[in-house]
C-alpha atoms as one frame of an Amber mdcrd trajectory, in Angstrom:
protein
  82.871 -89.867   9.516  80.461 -90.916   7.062  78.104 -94.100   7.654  75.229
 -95.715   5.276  72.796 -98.135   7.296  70.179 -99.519   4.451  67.657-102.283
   4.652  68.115-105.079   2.481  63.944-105.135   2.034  64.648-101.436   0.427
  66.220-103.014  -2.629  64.839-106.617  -2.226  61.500-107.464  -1.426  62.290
-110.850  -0.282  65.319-110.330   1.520  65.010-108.697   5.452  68.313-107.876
   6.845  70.357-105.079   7.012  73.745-103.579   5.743  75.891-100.871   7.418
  79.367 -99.244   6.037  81.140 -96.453   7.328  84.334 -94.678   7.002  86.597
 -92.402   9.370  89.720 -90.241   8.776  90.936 -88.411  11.811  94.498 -85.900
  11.758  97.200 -86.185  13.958  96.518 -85.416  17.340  92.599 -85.714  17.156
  90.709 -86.615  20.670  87.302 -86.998  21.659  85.347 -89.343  23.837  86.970
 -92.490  23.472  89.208 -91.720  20.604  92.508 -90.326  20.704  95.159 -90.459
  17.622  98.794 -89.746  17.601  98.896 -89.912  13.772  96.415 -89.701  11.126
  94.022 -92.698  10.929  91.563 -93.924   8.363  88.865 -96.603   9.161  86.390
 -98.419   6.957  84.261-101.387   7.427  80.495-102.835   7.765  78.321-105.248
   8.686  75.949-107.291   7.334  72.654-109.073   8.721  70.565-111.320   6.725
  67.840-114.009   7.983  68.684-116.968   5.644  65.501-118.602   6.773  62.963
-118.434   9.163  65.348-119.089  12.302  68.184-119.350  10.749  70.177-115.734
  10.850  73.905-114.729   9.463  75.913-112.051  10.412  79.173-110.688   8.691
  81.299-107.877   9.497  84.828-106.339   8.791  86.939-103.504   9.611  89.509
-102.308   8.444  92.027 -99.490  10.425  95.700 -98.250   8.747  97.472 -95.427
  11.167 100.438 -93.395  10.190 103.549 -94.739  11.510 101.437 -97.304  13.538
 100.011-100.331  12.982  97.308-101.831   9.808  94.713-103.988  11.926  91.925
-105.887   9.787  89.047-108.032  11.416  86.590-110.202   9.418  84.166-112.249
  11.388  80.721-114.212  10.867  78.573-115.643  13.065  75.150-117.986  12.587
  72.665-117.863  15.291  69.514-119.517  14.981  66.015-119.437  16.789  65.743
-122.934  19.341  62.331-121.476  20.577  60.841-118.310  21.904  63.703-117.554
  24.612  66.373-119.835  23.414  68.913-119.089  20.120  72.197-120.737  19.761
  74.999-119.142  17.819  78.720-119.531  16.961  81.404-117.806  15.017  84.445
-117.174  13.744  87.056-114.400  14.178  90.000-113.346  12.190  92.296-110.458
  13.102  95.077-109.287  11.704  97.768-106.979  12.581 100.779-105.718  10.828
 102.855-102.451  10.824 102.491 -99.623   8.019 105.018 -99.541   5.034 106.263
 -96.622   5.864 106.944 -97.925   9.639 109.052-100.760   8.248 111.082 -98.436
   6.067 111.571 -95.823   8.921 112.903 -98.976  10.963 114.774-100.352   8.137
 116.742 -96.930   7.660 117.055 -96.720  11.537 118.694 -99.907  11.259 121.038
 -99.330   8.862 122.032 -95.705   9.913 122.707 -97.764  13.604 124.785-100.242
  11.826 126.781 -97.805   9.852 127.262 -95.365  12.473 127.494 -97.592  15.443
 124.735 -95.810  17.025 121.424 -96.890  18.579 118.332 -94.993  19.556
């Protein structure tokens, strides 16, 4: 796993907020505290906070995970909160997943198909 967390006021002077990216790749068979994988697995994504003005703050973020024989899931959201008073923000958002299965799962399906259809077989 690699991750890169940098402050936007690092390259900006004007700009506070912060950025975050990371990637993964774990093998077949890899477990450890709350992650298990069957097949190899790579991950990427980040996030992004900026304060657009003075109580007005945006947030972004996306991942991104493709497993082996499995499933591709991608995830964008962004949300806008902003400062009512002291105690009180309000903030909303928007979500959009996505899930679809690996190329090489639909051909492996695809060939199962055909070899059922031919042979007269199922699995």
């Amino acid at each position: 796993r690699v991750d890169l967390n940098l402050g936007l006021k690092d390259v900006f002077d004007a700009v506070p907020g912060r950025v975050s990216l990371y990637t993964q790749t774990t093998g077949a068979g890899f477990s450890a505290p709350g992650l298990a994988t069957l097949t190899d697995t790579d991950q990427i994504g980040g996030a992004l906070t900026m304060q657009v003005m003075e109580k007005l703050e945006v947030r972004a973020k996306a991942d991104r995970k493709v497993q082996d024989l499995g499933l591709e899931t991608d995830a964008q959201e962004i949300n806008l909160g902003y400062q009512l008073s002291e105690r009180w923000s309000a903030s909303t958002g928007v979500r959009r997943p996505r899930w679809r299965r690996t190329p090489r799962t639909r051909r492996l399906r695809r060939a199962a198909s055909l070899r059922e259809r031919s042979t007269g077989t199922t699995m």
